[in-house]
C-alpha positions as semicolon CSV with decimal commas, in nm:
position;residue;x (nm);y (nm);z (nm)
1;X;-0,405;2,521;5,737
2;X;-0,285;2,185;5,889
3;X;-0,531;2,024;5,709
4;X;-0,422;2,197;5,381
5;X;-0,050;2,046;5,468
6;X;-0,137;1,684;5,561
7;X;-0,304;1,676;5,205
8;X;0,003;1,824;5,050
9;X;0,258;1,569;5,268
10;X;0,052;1,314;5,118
11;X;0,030;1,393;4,738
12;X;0,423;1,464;4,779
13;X;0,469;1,087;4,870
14;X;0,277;1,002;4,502
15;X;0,566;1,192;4,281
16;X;0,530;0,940;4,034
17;X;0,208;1,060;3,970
18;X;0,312;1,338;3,724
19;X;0,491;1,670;3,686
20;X;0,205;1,836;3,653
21;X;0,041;1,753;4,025
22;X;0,318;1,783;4,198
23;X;0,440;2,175;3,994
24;X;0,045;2,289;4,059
25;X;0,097;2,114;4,438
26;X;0,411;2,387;4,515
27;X;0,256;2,705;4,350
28;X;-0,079;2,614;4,598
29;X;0,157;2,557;4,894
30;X;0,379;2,890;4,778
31;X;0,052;3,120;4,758
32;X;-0,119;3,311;5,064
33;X;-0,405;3,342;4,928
34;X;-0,454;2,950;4,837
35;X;-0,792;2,824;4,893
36;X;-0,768;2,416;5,016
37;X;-1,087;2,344;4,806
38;X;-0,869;2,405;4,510
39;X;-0,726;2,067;4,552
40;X;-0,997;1,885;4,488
41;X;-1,020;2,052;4,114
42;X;-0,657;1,935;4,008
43;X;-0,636;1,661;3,771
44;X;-0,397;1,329;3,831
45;X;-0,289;1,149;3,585
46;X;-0,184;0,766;3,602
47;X;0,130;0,818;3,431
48;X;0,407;0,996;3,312
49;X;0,439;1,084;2,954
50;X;0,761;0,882;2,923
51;X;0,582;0,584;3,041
52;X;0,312;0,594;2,800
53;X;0,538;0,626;2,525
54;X;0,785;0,348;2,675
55;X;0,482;0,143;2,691
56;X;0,380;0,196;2,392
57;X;0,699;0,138;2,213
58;X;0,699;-0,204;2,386
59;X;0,384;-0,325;2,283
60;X;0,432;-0,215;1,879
61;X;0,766;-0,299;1,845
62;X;0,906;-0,552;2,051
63;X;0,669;-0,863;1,944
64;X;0,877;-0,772;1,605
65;X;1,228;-0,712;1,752
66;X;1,228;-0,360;1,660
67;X;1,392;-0,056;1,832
68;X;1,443;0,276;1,731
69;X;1,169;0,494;1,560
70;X;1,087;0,720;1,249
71;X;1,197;1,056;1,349
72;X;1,244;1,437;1,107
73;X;1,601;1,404;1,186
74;X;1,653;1,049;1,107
75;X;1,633;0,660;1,191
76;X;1,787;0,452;1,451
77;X;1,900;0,146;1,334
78;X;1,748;-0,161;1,478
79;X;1,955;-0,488;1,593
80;X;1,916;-0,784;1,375
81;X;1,665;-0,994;1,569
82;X;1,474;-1,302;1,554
83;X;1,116;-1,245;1,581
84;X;1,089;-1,016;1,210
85;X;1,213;-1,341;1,072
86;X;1,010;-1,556;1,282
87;X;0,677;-1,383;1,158
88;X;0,838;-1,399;0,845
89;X;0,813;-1,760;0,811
90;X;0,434;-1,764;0,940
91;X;0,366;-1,523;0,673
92;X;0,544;-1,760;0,417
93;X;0,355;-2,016;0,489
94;X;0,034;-1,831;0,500
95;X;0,134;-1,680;0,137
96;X;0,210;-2,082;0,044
97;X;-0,124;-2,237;0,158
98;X;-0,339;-1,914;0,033
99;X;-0,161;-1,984;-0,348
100;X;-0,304;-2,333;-0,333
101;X;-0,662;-2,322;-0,224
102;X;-0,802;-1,986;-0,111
103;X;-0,983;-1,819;-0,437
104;X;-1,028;-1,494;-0,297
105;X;-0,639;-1,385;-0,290
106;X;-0,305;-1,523;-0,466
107;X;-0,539;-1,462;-0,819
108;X;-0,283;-1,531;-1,106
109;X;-0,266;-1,332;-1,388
110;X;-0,323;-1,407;-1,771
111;X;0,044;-1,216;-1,814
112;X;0,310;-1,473;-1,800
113;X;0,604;-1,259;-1,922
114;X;0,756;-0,974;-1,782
115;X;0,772;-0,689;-2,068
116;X;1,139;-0,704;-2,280
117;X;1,183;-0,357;-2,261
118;X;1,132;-0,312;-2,572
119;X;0,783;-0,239;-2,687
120;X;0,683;0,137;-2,769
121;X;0,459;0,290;-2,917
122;X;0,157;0,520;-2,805
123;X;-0,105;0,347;-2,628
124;X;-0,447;0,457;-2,427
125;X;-0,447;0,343;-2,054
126;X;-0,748;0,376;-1,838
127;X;-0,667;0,388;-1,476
128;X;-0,942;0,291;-1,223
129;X;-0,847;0,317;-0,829
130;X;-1,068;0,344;-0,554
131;X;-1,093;0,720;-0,533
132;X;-0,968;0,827;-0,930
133;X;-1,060;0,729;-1,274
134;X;-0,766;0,816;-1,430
135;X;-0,734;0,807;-1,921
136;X;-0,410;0,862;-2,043
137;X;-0,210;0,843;-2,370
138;X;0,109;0,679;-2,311
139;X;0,412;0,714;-2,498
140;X;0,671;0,428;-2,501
141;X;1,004;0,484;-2,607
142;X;1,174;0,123;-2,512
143;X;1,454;0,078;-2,217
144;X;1,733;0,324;-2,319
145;X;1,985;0,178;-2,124
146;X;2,080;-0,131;-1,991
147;X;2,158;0,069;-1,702
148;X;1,911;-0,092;-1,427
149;X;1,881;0,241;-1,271
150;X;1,722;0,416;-1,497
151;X;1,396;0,502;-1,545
152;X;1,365;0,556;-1,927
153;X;1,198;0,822;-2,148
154;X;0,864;0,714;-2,139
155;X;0,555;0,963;-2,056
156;X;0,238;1,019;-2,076
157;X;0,150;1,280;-2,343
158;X;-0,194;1,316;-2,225
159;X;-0,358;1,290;-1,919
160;X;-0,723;1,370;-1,714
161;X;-0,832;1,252;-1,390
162;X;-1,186;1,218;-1,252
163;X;-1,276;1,200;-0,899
164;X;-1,507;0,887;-0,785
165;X;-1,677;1,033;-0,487
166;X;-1,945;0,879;-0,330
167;X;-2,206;0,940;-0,568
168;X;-2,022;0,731;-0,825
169;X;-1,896;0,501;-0,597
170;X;-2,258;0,410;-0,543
171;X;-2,379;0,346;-0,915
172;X;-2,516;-0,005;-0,925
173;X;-2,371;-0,190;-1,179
174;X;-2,359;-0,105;-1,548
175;X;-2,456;0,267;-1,481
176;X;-2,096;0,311;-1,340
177;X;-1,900;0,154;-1,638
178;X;-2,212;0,434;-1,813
179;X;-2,017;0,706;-1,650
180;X;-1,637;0,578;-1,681
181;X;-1,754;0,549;-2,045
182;X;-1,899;0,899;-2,083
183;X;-1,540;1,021;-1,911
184;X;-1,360;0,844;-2,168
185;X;-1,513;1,004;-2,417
186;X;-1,467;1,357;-2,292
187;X;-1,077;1,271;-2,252
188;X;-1,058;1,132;-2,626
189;X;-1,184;1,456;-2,741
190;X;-0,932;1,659;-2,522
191;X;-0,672;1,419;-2,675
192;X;-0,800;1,440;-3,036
193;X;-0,847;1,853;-3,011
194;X;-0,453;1,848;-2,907
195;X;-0,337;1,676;-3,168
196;X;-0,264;1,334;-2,958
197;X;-0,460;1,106;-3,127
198;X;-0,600;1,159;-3,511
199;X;-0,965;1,248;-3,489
200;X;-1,000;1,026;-3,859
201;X;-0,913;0,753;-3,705
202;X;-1,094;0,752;-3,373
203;X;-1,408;0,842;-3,565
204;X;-1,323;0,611;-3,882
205;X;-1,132;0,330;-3,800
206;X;-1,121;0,038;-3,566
207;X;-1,213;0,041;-3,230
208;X;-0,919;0,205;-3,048
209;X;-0,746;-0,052;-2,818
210;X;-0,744;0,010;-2,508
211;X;-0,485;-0,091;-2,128
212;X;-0,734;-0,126;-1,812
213;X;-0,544;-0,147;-1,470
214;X;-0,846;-0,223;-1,224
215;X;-0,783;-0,196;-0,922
216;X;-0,968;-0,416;-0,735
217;X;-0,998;-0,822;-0,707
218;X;-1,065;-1,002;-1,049
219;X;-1,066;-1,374;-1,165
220;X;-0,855;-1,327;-1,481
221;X;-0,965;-1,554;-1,769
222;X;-0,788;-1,383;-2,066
223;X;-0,555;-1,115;-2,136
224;X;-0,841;-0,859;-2,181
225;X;-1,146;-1,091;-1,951
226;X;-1,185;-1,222;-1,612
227;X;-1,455;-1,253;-1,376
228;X;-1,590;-0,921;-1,158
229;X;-1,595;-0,984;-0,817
230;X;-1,686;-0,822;-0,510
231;X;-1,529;-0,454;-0,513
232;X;-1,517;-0,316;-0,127
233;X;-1,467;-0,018;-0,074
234;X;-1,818;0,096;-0,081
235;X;-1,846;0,036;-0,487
236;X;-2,167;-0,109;-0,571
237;X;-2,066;-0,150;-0,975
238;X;-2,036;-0,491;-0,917
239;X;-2,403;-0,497;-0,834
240;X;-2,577;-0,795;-1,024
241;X;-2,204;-0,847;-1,273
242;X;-2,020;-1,074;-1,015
243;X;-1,905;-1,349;-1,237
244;X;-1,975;-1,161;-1,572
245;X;-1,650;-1,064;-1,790
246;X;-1,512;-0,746;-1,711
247;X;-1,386;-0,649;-2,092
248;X;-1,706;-0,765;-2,216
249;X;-1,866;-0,576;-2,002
250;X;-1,684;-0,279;-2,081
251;X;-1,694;-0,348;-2,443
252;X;-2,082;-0,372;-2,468
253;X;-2,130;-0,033;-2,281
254;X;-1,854;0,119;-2,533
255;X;-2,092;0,022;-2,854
256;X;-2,394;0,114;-2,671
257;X;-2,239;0,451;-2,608
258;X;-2,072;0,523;-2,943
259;X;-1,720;0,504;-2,778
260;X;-1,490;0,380;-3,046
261;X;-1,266;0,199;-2,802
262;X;-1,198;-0,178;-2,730
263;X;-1,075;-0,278;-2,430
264;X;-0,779;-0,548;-2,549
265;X;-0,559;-0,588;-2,198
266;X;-0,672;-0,590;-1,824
267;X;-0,430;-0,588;-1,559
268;X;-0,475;-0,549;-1,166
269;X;-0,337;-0,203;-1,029
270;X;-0,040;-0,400;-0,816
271;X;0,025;-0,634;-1,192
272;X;0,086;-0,285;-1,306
273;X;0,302;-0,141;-1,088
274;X;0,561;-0,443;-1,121
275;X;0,533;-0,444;-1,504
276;X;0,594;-0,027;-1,519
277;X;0,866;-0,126;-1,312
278;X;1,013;-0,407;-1,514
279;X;0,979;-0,219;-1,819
280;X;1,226;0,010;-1,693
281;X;1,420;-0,232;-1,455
282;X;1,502;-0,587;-1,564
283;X;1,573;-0,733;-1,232
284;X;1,191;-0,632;-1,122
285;X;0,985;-0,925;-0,979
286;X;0,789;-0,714;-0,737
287;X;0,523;-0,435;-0,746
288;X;0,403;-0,312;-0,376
289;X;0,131;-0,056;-0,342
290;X;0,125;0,134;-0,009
291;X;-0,059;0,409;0,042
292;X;-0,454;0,390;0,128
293;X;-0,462;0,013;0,115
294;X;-0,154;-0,218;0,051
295;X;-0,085;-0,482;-0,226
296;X;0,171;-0,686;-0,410
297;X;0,212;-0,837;-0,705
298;X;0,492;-1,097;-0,761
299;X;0,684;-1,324;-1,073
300;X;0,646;-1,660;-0,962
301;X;0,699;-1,969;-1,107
302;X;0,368;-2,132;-1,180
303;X;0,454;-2,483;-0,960
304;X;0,386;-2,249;-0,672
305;X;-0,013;-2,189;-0,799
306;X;-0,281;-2,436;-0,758
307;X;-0,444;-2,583;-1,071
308;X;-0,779;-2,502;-0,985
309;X;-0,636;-2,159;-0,968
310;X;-0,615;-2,123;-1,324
311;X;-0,944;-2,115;-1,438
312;X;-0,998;-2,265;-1,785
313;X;-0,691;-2,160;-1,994
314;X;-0,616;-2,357;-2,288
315;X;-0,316;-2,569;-2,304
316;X;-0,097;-2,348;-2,564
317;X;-0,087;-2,070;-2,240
318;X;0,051;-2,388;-2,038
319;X;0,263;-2,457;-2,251
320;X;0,459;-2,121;-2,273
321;X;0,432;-2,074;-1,943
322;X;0,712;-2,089;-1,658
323;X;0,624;-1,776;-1,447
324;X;0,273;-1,574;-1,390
325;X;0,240;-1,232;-1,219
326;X;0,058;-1,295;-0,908
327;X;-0,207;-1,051;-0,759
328;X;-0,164;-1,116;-0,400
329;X;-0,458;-0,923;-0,233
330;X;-0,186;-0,880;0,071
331;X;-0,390;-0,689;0,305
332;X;-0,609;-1,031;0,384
333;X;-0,300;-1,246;0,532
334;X;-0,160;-1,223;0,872
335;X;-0,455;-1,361;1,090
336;X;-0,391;-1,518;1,401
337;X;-0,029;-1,410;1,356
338;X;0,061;-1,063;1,357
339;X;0,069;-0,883;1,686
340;X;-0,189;-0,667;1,801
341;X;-0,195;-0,390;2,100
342;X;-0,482;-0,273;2,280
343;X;-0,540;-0,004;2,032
344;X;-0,537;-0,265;1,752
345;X;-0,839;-0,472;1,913
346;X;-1,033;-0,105;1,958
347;X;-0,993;-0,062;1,596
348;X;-1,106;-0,424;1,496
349;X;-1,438;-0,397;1,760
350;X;-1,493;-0,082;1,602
351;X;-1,462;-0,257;1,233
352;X;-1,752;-0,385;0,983
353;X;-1,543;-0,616;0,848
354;X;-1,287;-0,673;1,150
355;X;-1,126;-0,993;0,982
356;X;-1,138;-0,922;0,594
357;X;-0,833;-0,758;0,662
358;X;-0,631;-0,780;0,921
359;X;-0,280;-0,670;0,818
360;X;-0,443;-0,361;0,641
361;X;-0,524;-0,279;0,956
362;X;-0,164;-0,274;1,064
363;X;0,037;-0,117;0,778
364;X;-0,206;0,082;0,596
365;X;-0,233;0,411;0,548
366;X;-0,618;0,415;0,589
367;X;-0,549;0,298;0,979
368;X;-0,250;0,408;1,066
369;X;-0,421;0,767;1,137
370;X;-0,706;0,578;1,333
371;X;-0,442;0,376;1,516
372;X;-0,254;0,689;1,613
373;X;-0,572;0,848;1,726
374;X;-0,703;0,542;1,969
375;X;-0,407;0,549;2,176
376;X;-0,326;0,954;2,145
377;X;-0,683;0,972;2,363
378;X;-0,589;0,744;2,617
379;X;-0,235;0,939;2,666
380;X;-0,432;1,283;2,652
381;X;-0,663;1,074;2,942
382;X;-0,378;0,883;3,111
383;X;-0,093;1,159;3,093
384;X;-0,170;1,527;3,017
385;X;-0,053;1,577;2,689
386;X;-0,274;1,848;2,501
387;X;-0,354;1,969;2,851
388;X;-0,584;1,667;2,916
389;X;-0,802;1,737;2,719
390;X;-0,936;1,552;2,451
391;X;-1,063;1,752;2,128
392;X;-1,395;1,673;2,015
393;X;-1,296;1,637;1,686
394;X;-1,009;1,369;1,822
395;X;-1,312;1,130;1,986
396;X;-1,475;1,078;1,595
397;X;-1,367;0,741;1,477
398;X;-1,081;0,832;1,155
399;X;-1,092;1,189;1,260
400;X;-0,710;1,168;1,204
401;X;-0,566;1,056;0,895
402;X;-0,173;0,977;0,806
403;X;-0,124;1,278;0,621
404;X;-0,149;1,442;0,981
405;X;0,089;1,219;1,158
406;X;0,349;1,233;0,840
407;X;0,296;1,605;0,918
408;X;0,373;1,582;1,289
409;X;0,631;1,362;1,215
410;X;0,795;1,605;0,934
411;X;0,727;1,918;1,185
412;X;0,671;2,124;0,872
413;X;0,425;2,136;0,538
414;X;0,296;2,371;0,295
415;X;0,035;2,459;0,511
416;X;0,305;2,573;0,836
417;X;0,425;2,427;1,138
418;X;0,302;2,117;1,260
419;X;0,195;2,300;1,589
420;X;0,011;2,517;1,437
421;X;-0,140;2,317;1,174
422;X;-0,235;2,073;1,402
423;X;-0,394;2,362;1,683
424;X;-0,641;2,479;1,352
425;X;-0,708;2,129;1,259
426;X;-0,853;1,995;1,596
427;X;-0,951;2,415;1,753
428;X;-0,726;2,352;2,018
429;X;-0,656;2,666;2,271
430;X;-0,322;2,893;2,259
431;X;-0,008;2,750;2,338
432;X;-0,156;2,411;2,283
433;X;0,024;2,143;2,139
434;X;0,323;2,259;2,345
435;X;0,689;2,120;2,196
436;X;0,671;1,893;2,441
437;X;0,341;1,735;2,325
438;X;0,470;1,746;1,966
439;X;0,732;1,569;2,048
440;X;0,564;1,272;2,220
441;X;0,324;1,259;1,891
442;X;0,633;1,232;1,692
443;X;0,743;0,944;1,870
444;X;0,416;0,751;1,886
445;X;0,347;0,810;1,536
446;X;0,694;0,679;1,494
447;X;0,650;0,397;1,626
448;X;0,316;0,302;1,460
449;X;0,478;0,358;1,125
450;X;0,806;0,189;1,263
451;X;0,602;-0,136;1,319
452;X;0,389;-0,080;0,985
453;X;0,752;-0,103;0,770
454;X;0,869;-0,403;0,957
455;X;0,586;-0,567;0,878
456;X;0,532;-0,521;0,503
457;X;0,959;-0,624;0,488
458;X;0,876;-0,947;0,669
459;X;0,571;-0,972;0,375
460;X;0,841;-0,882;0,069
461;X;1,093;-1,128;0,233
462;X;0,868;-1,407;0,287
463;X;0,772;-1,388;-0,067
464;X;1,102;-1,357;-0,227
465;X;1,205;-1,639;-0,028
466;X;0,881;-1,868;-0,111
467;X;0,955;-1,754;-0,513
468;X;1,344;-1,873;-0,440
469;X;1,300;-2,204;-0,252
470;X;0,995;-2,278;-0,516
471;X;1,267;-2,197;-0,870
472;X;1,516;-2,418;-0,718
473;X;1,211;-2,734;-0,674
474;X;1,089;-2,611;-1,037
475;X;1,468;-2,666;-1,189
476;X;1,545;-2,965;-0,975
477;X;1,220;-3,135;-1,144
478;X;1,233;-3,011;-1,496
479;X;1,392;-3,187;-1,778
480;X;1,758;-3,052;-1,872
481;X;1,605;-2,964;-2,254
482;X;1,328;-2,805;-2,136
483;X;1,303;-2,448;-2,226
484;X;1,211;-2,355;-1,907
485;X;1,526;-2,436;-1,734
486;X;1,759;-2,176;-1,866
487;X;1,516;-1,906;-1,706
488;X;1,432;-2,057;-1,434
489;X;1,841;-2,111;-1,377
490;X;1,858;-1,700;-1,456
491;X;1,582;-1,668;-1,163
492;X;1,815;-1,830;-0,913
493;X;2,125;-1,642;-0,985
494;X;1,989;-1,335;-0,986
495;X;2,197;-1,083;-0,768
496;X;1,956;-0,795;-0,686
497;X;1,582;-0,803;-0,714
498;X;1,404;-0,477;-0,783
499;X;1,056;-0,401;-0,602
500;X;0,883;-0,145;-0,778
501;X;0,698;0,056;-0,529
502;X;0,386;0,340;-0,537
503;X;0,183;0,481;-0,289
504;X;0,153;0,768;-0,072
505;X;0,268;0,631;0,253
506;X;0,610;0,489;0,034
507;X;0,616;0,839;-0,150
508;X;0,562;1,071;0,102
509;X;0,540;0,950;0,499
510;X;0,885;1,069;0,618
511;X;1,169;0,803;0,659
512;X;0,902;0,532;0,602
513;X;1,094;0,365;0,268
514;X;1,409;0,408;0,401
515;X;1,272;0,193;0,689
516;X;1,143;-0,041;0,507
517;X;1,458;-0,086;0,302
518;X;1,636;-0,130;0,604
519;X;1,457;-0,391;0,763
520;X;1,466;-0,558;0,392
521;X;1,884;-0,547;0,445
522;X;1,842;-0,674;0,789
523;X;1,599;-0,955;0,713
524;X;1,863;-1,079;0,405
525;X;2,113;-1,035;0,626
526;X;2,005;-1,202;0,968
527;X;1,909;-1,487;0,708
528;X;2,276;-1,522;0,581
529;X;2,274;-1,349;0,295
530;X;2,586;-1,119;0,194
531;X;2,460;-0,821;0,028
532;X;2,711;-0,762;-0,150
533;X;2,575;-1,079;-0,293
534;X;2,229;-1,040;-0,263
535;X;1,979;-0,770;-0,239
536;X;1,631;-0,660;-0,246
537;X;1,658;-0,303;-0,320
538;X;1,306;-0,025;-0,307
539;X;1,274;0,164;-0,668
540;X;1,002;0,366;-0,700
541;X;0,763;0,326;-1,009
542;X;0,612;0,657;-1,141
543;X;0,276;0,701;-1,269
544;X;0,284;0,326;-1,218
545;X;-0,053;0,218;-1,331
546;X;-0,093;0,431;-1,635
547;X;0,219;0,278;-1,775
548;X;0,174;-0,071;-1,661
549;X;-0,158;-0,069;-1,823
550;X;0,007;0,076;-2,105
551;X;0,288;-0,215;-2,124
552;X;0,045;-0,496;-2,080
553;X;-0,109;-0,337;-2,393
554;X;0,160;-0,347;-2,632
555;X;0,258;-0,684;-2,478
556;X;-0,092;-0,844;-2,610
557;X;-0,085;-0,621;-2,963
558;X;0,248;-0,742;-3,059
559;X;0,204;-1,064;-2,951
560;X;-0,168;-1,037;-3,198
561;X;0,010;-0,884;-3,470
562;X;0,279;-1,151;-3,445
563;X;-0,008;-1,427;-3,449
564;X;-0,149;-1,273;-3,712
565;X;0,188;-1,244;-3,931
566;X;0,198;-1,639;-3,884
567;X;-0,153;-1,679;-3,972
568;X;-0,055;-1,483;-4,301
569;X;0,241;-1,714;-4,357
């Protein structure tokens, strides 16, 4: 027995070990029939769970001058601080060199004018993402209001989706535009059979036009053409095209197939997103995607783009041209800038690709789930939450996706409780996660998605800065008759600038916009900006690349028609 004490005195002067030891400690020394070997089979862990999580909350937030976290009953307002603006700048002059010289981001559209508001008229869109092939019939209706706030009346009449799973994903080249092609067909027929689109002239007349939003990169060369590149994402339809023309490719495949469609305007997904959302909202000069990958698309005035940029365009596009939508590719900037934790540099080891994209890694929602999971082991290892022990299921790499932690986060779903949602999802015992270990998740997924919003505010900000500073060189150097200095004047003074915004994580990850929003307020503001003065304000843009695609459309058939009209004249 004195042996069985002298180990107890001593574990009692290592409190700070954890609860846990020292509560199973007492019940040993409280129990007659304690046997000493016992001791041996009790687990100590390094830390408590409020240390992890203080930790943790220091090493994702605090290189960015956040505090406070995501949490289901609200958001704790962070102090104004210097370091969100600090990697602000870096990222502005990241965005700044990458629109000069890099080729494979900053890739400026053929679209240099955002959409009046006007056009209507029913068009077909083709939507391809990375996991949906998406044909619609869009009807346009025109901005009812001047009312910035609304959305207008516009819909889409008609609509089928298609999954691209990884059989499709993996056609080689033309034999994938073979099956989008066969799918278009099937949803023309839905579409003709009720009573959207006149069977006599599908099957009689011209070649239907046609609105692609493509979702991956693309060298744009014309308003319906621009170079394929390299896809990601495990596509391999790119397979022996890179460098041919997307719409011609398309367009060949159509004939071939009998598909009485011509593909007449190609815009990237994020291009559609801010022109869906300028359709409906003149101040819009931003579209962000956010929800398996992130992107954004910005107005900006074409001094900012390098020449070589361009392509070959011929001069008339020069010459009407002040502004061009600009497909970022913003996942492949913050290198050698943004901060990364431990957990971070497990991911990127763990990575094919570790440098392709390094702030997807940090704000996406494909790794926000992984980054959650890499440091939820080491606190099951390090601090007893889930009872120590780790669930198989937990040790496979992306075993945990963000719809989870919005779910742990939210506490409830269609499915149930978060407990016991999560218990089935990983086969965990009874009683297991206790409130207690819910409640740590909640704040470490918190914080993960805390740090993700800060970051994509610093990326909005540093672009609506670069797009300000770069008007206000543009008007200082243009002639005072030049036509372009009455808009670009109107660019200066605008008052609030609409982002248009899509994506799971924006739509559906609790708290997350109205995070994001805030640290947009608290960037203008620690800047010196009066809001009341000047704002960047979140709208979201529904069905977003359906109706871009659809706008982009009418865009190039009225401006044919009217080219034609002249021809006439």
């Amino acid at each position: 027995m004195t042996s069985l004490k002298r180990i107890i005195i001593d574990a009692l002067k290592s409190l700070s070990r954890g609860r846990s030891f020292l509560q199973a400690l007492l019940t040993l020394w409280i129990s007659p029939k304690s046997d000493p070997q016992k001791l041996k089979q009790i687990k100590v862990f390094r830390r408590t769970r409020e240390q992890f999580l203080k930790e943790a909350k220091k090493l994702l937030l605090r290189p960015i001058g956040s505090n406070g976290c995501i949490t289901n009953s609200g958001i704790t307002k962070p102090t104004p601080t210097d370091p969100l603006l600090l990697l602000s700048k870096q990222l502005k002059a990241q965005f700044k060199q990458g629109l000069q010289t890099n080729p494979a981001c900053m890739l400026p559209s053929y679209n240099h004018q955002l959409p009046s508001g006007h056009e209507s008229g029913q068009y077909l869109a083709v939507d391809i993402g990375g996991s949906t092939l998406r044909v619609g019939v869009v009807d346009l209706k025109g901005r009812e209001t001047t009312d910035d706030d609304d959305d207008g009346d516009s819909t889409i009449v008609h609509m089928d989706s298609y999954k691209i799973d990884r059989n499709v994903r993996l056609l080689p080249g033309a034999a994938f535009f073979e099956w989008m092609a066969r799918k278009l067909e099937t949803s023309l027929k839905k579409a003709i059979d009720a009573g959207r689109i006149s069977k006599e002239k599908y099957e009689l007349g011209d070649p239907m036009p046609m609105g692609l939003a493509w979702s991956f990169p693309l060298e744009q060369t014309s308003p319906n053409g621009g170079n394929i590149c390299p896809m990601g994402k495990s596509f391999l339809a790119c397979d022996g095209l890179i460098g041919r023309d997307l719409g011609a490719t398309c367009n060949k495949i159509f004939q071939k197939l009998k598909v009485n469609v011509e593909v007449v305007s190609i815009v990237n997904d994020s291009n559609a997103t801010l022109l869906s959302s300028a359709y409906s909202h003149p101040s819009a000069r931003f579209g962000l995607i956010l929800g398996t990958g992130v992107n954004i698309a910005a107005h900006l005035p074409v001094n900012l783009v390098g020449k070589a940029k361009f392509g070959e365009r011929p001069d008339s596009w020069y010459e009407q041209a002040s502004h061009v939508m600009v497909n970022t590719e913003l996942g492949m900037f913050g290198g050698g800038i943004l901060p990364l934790t431990r957990w971070d540099q497990i991911l990127k080891a763990g990575h094919e690709r570790p440098d392709f994209q390094p702030m997807e890694h940090l704000v996406s929602g494909y790794y926000l789930g992984e980054v959650f999971r890499i440091a939820l082991v080491e606190a099951i290892k390090t601090t007893g939450v889930l009872g120590g022990k780790t669930p198989p299921l937990l040790l496979d790499a992306y075993s945990m996706d963000t719809g989870t932690m919005s779910l742990i986060i939210n506490g409830l779903d269609a499915r149930g409780s978060a407990e016991a949602v999560f218990s089935q999802l990983y086969h965990l015992p009874a009683g297991i996660p206790s409130t207690e270990d819910m409640q740590f998740m909640q704040q470490l997924a918190g914080y993960i998605a805390q740090r993700s919003a800060s970051i994509v505010a610093a990326s909005v900000f540093a672009l609506w800065e670069l797009k300000k500073e770069a008007e206000q060189h543009y008007l200082d150097e243009l002639e005072a008759e030049s036509p372009f200095s009455e808009e670009t004047a109107v660019e200066l003074m605008m008052e609030r600038t609409t982002v248009g915004y899509t994506g799971s994580v924006l739509e559906r990850f609790p708290g997350y916009k109205e995070t994001l929003q805030m640290y947009l307020d608290q960037l203008m503001m620690s800047s010196g900006h009066d809001l009341r003065e000047r704002r960047i304000d979140l709208v979201q843009a529904k069905e977003s690349s359906l109706l871009g695609a659809a706008v982009s459309l009418a865009g190039v058939v009225e401006e044919r028609k009217g080219s034609n009209e002249k021809g006439m004249a």
